[in-house]
C-alpha positions as CSV (number, residue, x, y, z in Angstrom):
1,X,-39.1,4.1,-6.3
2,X,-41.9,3.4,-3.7
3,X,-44.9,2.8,-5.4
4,X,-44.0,3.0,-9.0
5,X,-45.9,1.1,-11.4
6,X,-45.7,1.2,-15.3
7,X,-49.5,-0.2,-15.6
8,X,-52.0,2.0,-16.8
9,X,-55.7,1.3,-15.7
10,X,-56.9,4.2,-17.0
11,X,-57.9,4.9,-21.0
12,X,-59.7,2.0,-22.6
13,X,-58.9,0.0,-20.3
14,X,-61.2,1.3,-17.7
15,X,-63.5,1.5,-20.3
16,X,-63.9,-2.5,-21.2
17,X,-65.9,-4.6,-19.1
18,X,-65.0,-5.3,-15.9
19,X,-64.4,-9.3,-16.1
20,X,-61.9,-8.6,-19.0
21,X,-60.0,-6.3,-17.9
22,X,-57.5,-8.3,-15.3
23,X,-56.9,-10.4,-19.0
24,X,-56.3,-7.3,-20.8
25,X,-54.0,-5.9,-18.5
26,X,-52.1,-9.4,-17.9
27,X,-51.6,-9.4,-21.8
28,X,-50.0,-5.9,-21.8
29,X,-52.6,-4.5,-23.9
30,X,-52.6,-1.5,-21.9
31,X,-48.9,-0.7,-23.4
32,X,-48.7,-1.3,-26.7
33,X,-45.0,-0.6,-26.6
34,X,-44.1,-4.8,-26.5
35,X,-46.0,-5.1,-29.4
36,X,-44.3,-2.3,-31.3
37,X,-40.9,-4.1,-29.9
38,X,-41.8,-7.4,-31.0
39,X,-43.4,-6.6,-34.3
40,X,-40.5,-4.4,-35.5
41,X,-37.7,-7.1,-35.9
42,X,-40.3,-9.3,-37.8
43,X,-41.2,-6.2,-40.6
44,X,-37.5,-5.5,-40.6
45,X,-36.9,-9.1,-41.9
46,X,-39.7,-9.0,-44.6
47,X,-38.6,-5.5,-45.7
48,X,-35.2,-6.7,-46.2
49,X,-36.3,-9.8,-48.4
50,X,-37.8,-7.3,-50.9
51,X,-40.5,-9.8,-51.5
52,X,-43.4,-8.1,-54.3
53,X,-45.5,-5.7,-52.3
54,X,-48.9,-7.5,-52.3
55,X,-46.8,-10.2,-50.5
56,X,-45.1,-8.2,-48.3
57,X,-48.1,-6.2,-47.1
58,X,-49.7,-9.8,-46.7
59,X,-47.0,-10.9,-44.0
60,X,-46.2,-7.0,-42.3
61,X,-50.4,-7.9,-41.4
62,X,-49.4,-11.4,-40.7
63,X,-47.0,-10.7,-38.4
64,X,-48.7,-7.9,-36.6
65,X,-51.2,-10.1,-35.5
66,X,-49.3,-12.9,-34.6
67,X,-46.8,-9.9,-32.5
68,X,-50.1,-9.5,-30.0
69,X,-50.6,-13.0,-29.9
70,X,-46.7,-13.9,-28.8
71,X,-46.2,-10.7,-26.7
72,X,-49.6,-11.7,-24.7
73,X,-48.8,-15.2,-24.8
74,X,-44.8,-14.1,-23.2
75,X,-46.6,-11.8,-21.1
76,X,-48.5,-14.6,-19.5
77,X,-45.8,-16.9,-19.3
78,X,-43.4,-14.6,-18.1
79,X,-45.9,-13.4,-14.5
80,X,-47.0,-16.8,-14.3
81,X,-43.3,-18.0,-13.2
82,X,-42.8,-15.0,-11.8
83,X,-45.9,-14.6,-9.6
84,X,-44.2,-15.2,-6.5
85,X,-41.3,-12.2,-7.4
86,X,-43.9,-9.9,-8.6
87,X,-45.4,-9.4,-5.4
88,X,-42.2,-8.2,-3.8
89,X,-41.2,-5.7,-7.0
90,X,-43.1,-2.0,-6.6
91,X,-43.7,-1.7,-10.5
92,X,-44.7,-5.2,-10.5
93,X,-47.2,-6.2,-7.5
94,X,-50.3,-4.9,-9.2
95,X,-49.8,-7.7,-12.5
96,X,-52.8,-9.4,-12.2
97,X,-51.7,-12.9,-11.2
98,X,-49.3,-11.6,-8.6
99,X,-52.4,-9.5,-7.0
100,X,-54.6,-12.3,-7.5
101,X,-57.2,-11.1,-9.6
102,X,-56.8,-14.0,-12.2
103,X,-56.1,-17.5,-10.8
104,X,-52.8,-19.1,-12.2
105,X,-54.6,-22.0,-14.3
106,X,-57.3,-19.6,-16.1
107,X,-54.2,-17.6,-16.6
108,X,-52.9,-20.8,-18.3
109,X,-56.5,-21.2,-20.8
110,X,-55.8,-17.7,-21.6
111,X,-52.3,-18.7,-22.7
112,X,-53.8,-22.0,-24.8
113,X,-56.0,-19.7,-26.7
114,X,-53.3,-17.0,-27.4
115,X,-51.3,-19.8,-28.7
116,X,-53.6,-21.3,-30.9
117,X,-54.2,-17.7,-32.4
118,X,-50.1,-17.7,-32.8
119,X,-50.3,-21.2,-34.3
120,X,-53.2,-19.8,-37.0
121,X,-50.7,-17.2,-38.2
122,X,-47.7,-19.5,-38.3
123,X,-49.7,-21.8,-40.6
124,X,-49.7,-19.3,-43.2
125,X,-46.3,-18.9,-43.3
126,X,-44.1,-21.8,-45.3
127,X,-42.7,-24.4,-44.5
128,X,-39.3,-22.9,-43.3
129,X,-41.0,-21.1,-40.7
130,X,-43.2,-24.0,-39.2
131,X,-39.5,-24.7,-38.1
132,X,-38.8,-21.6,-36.7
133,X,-40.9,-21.6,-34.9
134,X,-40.4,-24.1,-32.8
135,X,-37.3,-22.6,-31.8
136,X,-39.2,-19.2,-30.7
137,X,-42.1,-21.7,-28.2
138,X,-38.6,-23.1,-26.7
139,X,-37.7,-19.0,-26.0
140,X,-40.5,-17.7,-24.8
141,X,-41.0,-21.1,-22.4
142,X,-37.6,-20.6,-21.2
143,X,-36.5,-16.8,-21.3
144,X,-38.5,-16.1,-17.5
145,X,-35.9,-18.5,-16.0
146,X,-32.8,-16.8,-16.8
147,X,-33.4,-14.1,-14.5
148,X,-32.5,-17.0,-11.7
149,X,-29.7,-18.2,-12.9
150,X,-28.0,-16.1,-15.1
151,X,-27.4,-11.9,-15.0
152,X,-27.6,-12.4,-18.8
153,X,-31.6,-12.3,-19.0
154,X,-31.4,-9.8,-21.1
155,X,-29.4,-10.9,-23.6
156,X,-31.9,-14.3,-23.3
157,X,-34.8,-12.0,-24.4
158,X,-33.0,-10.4,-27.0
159,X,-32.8,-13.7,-28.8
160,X,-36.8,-14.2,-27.2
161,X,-37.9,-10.9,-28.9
162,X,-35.6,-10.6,-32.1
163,X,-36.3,-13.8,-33.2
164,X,-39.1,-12.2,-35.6
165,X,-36.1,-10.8,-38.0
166,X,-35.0,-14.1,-38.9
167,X,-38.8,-15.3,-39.3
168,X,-39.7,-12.7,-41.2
169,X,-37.2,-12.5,-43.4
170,X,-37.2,-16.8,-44.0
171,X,-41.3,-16.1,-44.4
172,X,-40.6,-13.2,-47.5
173,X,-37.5,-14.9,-49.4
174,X,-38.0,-18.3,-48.6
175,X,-34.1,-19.0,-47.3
176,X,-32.7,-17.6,-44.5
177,X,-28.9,-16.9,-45.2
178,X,-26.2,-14.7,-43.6
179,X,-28.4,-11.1,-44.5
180,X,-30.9,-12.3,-42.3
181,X,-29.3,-14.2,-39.4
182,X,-26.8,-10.5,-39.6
183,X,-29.9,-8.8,-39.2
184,X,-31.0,-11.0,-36.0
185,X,-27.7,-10.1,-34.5
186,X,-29.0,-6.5,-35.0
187,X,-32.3,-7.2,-33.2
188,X,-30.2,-9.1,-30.4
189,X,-28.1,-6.1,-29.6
190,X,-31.2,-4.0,-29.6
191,X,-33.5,-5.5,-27.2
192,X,-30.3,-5.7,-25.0
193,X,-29.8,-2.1,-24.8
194,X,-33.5,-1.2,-24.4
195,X,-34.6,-4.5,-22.1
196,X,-30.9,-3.3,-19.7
197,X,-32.4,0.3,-20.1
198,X,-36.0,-1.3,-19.0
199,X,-34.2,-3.1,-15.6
200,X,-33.1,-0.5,-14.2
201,X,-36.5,0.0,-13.1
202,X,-36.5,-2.8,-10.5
203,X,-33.2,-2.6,-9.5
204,X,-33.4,-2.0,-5.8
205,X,-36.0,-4.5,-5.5
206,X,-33.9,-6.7,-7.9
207,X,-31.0,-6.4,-5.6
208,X,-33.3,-6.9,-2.4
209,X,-34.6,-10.4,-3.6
210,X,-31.6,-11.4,-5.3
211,X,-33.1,-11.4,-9.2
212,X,-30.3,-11.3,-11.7
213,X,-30.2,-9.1,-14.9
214,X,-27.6,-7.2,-17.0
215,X,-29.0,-3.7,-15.6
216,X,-27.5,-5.2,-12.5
217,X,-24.3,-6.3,-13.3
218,X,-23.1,-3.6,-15.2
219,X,-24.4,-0.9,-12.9
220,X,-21.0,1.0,-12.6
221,X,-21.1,1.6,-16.3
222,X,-24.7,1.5,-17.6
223,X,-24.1,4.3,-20.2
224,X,-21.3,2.5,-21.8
225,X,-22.9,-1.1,-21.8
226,X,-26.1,0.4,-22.9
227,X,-23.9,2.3,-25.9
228,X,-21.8,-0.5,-26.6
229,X,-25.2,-2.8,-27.5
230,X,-26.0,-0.2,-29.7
231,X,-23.2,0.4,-31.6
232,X,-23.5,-3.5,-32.0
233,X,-26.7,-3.4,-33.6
234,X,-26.1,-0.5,-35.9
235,X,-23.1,-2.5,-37.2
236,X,-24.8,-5.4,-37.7
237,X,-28.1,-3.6,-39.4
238,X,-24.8,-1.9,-41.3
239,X,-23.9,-5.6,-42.3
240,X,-27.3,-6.7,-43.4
241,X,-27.4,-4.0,-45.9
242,X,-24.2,-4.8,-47.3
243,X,-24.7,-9.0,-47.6
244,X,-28.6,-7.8,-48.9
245,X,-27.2,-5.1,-51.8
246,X,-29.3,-2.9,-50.0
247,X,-30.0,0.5,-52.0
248,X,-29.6,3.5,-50.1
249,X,-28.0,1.6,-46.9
250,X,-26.6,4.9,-45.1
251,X,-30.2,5.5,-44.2
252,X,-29.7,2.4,-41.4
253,X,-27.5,4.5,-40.0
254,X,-30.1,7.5,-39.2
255,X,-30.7,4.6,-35.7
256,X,-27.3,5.9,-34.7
257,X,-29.4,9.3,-33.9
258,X,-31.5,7.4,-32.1
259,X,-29.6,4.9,-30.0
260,X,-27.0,6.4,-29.4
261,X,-28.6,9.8,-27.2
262,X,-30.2,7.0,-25.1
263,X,-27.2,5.9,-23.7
264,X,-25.5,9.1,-23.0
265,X,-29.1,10.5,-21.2
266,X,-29.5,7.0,-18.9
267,X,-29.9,7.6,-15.5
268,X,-30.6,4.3,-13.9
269,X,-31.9,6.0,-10.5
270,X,-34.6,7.6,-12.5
271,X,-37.2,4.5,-12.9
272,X,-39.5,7.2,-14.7
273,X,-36.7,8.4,-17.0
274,X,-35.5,5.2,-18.1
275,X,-39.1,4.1,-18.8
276,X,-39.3,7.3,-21.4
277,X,-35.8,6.6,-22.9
278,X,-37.0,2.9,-23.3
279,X,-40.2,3.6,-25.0
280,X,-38.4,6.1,-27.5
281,X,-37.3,2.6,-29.0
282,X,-40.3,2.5,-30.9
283,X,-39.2,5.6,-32.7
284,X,-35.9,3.6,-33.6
285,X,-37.5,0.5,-34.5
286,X,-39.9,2.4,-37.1
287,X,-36.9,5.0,-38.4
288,X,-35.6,1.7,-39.2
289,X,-37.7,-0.1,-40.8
290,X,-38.3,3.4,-42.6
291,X,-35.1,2.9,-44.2
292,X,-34.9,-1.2,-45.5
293,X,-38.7,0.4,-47.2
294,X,-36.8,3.3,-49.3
295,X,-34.4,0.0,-50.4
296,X,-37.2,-1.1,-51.7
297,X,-37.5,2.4,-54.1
């Protein structure tokens, strides 16, 4: 595991100017993948609400913008605690605060204006999700912290990250009832598979400096945790259908294909490997939201 990294300085990135590119890479933009991840649960819950199309094409925009505002805005959050840790984790020593190349309160103006871009986007939402979103600020404020004291992080960021189901789903019907908080149990279950899947990255280093996480704890049986979080979130995109009279809801069920294979192909000593099988997630998160839009047919 010496030496690996997941950030890519090459592409684009090497192409922007010089001054923004510690920014860009503190913000992730370099792999899009968070966005995909965050963004996913949000156009799930707006999909299900079967709002007219001009509306939901309106908030699926919406959303995506306000998806690379939160990620960055986590992102920044999240290294800013963890500064200190980062320098001792291979993947993680090159993040830009941890290697010094941005100073921790510029990192914190970067964070004010990715919030006030978030804030834009949650204005033209109603009134339902004004209160939402307080709840998500609390998440993202708190989720780098449970990494101390809890080896449930994961589980803390799959309430952090799927929290755009419920959102999206109060912003296109107006309510939020037991479809959408079935299909937030869905997004829970998901992001803990893929974020356990994720950890297993670090965990030498994680186990070195004593950081807790669910890759951790259940590293005698990663493939059957891993599966069992899936199976979870199949069910529960399963029970969404049902409580939303979904048309056509077998087609949920083509995330099975998906998830599933991920599990049964983890190896947690491969950081390279697990980095692939997290990333196919994207693949999962569209074949989904592939099937709540042929309800909609």
């Amino acid at each position: 595991m010496q030496g690996f990294t997941d950030i890519v300085e090459q592409g684009w990135i090497a192409r922007a100017p010089s001054a923004w590119r510690p920014y860009l890479l503190l913000a992730r933009l370099d792999r899009p993948i968070g966005i995909w991840l965050l963004w996913l649960p949000g156009a799930w819950g707006i999909l299900l609400a079967r709002a007219p199309a001009a509306e939901t094409v309106r908030l699926l925009i919406l959303f995506l913008v306000g998806a690379v505002a939160m990620r960055a805005a986590g992102c920044v959050v999240n290294d800013w605690w963890d500064r200190d840790i980062d320098r001792q984790v291979a993947r993680t020593a090159r993040r830009p605060l941890a290697a010094g190349a941005i100073r921790p309160f510029d990192a914190l103006l970067f964070l004010a204006g990715l919030l006030t871009v978030a804030l834009g986007v949650l204005l033209q939402l109603n009134p339902l999700c004004w209160a939402l979103g307080l709840g998500i600020l609390a998440l993202v404020a708190l989720y780098p912290l449970a990494k101390r004291v809890t080896w449930w992080p994961q589980l803390v960021m799959g309430f952090t990250f799927g929290f755009g189901a419920p959102m999206g789903y109060a912003a296109a019907a107006g309510r939020l009832d037991a479809a959408g908080l079935a299909l937030y149990g869905a997004a829970i279950f998901w992001d803990l598979g893929f974020d356990t899947i994720y950890g297993f990255q670090d965990i030498e280093d994680d186990v070195r400096i004593g950081v807790k996480s669910t890759s951790r704890r259940f590293a005698h049986m990663p493939r059957f945790f891993v599966g069992g979080a899936y199976l979870l979130a199949v069910l529960c995109l399963a029970a969404a259908a049902q409580l939303a009279a979904l048309p056509h809801p077998w087609l949920l069920l083509g995330a099975a294909f998906v998830l599933l294979p991920q599990a049964w192909a983890l190896r947690p000593s491969d950081p390279a490997a697990c980095l692939r099988l997290f990333r196919l997630n994207a693949e999962a998160g569209l074949l989904v939201a592939a099937a709540l839009l042929a309800g909609r047919l």
